[in-house]
N, C-alpha and C positions, 0 to 999 in steps of 0.2 A: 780337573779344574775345580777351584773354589766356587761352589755357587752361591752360598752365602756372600760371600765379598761381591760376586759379580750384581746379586740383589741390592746389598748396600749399596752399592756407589749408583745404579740407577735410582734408588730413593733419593740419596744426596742430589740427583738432577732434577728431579720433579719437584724438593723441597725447594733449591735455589729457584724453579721456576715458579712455586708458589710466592716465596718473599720477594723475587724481583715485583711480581704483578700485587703485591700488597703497599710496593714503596708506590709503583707506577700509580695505583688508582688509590692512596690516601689523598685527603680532600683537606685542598686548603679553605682561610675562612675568609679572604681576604672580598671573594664574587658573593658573599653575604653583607657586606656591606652597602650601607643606602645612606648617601648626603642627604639629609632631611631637608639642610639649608646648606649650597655649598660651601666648601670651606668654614662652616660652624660647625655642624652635627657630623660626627659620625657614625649611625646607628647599626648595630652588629646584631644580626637575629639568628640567637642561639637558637632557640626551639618555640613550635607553636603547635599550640591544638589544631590550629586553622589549616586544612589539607591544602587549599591553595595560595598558603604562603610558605615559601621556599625556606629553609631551615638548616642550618648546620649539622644537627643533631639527627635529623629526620634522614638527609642524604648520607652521613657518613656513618651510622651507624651507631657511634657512641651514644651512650644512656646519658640524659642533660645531669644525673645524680654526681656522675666523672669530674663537672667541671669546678675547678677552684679559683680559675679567674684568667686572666686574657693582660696581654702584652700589646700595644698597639706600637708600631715604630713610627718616627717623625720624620720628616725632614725640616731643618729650620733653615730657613732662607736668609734672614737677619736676627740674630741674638743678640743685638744691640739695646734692643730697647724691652728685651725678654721677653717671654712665651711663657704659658699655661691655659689654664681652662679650669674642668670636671671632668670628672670619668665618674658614669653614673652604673648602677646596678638596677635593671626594671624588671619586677615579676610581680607575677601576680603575690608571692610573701614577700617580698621585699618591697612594693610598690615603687617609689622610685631613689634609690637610698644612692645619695649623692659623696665623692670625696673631690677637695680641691688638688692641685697639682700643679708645678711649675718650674723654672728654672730653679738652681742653686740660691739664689740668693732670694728668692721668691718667698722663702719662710710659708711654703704649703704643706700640707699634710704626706702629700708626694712628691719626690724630689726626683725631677726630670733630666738626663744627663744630655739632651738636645737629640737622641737617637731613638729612644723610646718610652714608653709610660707603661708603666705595670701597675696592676692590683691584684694582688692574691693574700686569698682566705685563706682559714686552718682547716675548712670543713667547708662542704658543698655547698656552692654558692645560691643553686638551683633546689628546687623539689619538683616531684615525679608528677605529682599534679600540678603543675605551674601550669596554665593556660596560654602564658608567655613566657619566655626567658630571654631576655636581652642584655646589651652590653654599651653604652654610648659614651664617645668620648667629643668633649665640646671645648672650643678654640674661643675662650673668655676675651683673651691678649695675645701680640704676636704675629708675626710673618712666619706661618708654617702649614705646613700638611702631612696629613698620613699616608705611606705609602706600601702599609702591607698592615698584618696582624697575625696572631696566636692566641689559640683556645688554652688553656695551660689546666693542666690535671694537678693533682697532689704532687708538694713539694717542688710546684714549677713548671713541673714535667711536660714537654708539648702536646700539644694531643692532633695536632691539625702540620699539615705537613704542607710546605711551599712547594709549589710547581715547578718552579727552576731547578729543586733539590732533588727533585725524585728518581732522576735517569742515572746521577754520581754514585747516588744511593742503590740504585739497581745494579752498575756494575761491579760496585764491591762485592753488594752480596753475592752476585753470579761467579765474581773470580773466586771468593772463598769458598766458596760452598759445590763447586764443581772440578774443586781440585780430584775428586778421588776417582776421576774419568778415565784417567790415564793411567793406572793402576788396570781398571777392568780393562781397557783394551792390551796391555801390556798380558791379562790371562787370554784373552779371547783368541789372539794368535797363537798360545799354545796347545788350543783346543785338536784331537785329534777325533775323524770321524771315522766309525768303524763300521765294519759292513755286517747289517743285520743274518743272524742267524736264522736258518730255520727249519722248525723240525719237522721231519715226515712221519705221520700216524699209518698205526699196520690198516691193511685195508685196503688203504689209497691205491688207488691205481696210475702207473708212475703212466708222467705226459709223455708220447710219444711224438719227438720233433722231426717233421720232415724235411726232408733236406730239399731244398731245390734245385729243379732239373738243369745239367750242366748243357747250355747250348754248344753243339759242334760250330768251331768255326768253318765256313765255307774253304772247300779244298781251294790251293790256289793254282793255277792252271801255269803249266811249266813255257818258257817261253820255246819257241821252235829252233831248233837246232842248228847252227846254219852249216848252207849245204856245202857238201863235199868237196876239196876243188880237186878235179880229175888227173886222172893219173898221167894222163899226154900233157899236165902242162906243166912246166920244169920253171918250181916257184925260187931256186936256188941261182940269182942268175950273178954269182960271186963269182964262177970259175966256167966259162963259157969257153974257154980253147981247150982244157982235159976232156969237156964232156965232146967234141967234135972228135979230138984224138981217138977216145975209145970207139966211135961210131964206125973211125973209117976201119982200124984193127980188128972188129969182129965182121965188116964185108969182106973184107982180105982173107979172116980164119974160114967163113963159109965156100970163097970163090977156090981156097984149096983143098976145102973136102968135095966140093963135086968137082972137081978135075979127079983127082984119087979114084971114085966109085967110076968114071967114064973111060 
């Protein structure tokens, strides 16, 4: 048996079950956000000094240095009479560095497709001492709301993973990454198990097995014979006139030998 291959393909199981539990518990950014005013503000708190304010950065582990900027998605309810706002940048270097945003025809600085509003940098939007790191997107004009968000890395890149996504994301990676299972059990049946050797040192004094005592079975007791039937009683009774015949012919032979001797 290969055990090498049989090694591999148990890695390949433990690794599919590392990346399933990495899609499972990536943290979305959407339960960081806070209507300051509803349906105006919506403020996104990337990272904070402050241990008792809850933090994107803080829970999921990403360094706030990662982030180049954030996708918030919309819903527009009526685009009739247009939609935008700001999407603001708040840190402590950036203090509150504001851009406008709106529909197409809006002539904003970002140009809103009614699905969602992005900003992204060329370089990190955050510093490592920021005391705050925030993200706020504000409803200037318009019938709409926000109904989800992303942290986005270099070149776009998401960095924050949606909850609905995670379980699709987990069975791919389990189906591909657990193909080579079937392989090891395909060796595993051909494994044969051989019986240990082993050897006897001079010396040893070889075990002496006793045998156990063969129990006699109790003798079994013959059943009784049954009796005799006597010789006076004539068990033949097929031909009962021959046997009277002969009876009277040997009185006759006796009554003529004692006449003869008288």
């Amino acid at each position: 048996m290969n055990f090498k291959k049989l090694i591999g393909g148990f890695a390949a199981v433990a690794l599919a079950a590392t990346l399933a539990s990495v899609s499972v518990d990536a943290l979305g950014a959407k339960p960081y956000i806070d209507e300051r005013t509803p349906g105006k503000d919506y403020f996104l708190t990337v990272n904070s000094a402050d241990a008792n304010i809850p933090a994107w950065c803080k829970d999921s582990g990403v360094d706030v240095t990662e982030v180049y900027g954030v996708r918030y998605y919309i819903e527009v309810n009526d685009a009739s009479q247009g939609f935008g706002g700001g999407i603001i940048i708040n840190s402590t270097a950036n203090n509150w560095e504001s851009h406008d945003w709106g529909n197409a025809d809006a002539a904003k600085e970002i140009v809103s497709d009614g699905t969602s509003v992005e900003l992204l940098k060329d370089a990190p939007v955050f510093k490592t001492d920021d005391a705050y790191a925030n993200f706020c997107l504000q409803n200037w004009w318009g019938d709409w709301k926000v109904v989800d968000v992303d942290i986005l890395g270099k070149d776009g890149a998401v960095l924050s993973t949606k909850d609905e996504a995670a379980p699709a994301e987990e069975e791919v990676v389990a189906e591909e990454e657990a193909a080579p299972v079937e392989e090891v059990v395909e060796e595993a049946e051909d494994v044969v198990l051989e019986e240990p050797e082993f050897e006897v040192e001079e010396g040893d004094e070889p075990i002496a097995v006793e045998e156990a005592p063969v129990e006699e079975a109790p003798a079994v007791e013959e059943a009784p014979a049954p009796a005799a039937v006597p010789a006076t009683e004539n068990t033949n009774t097929g031909n009962v006139p021959a046997a009277a015949a002969a009876s009277v012919m040997a009185l006759a032979a006796a009554a003529m030998a004692i006449s003869k001797r008288k």
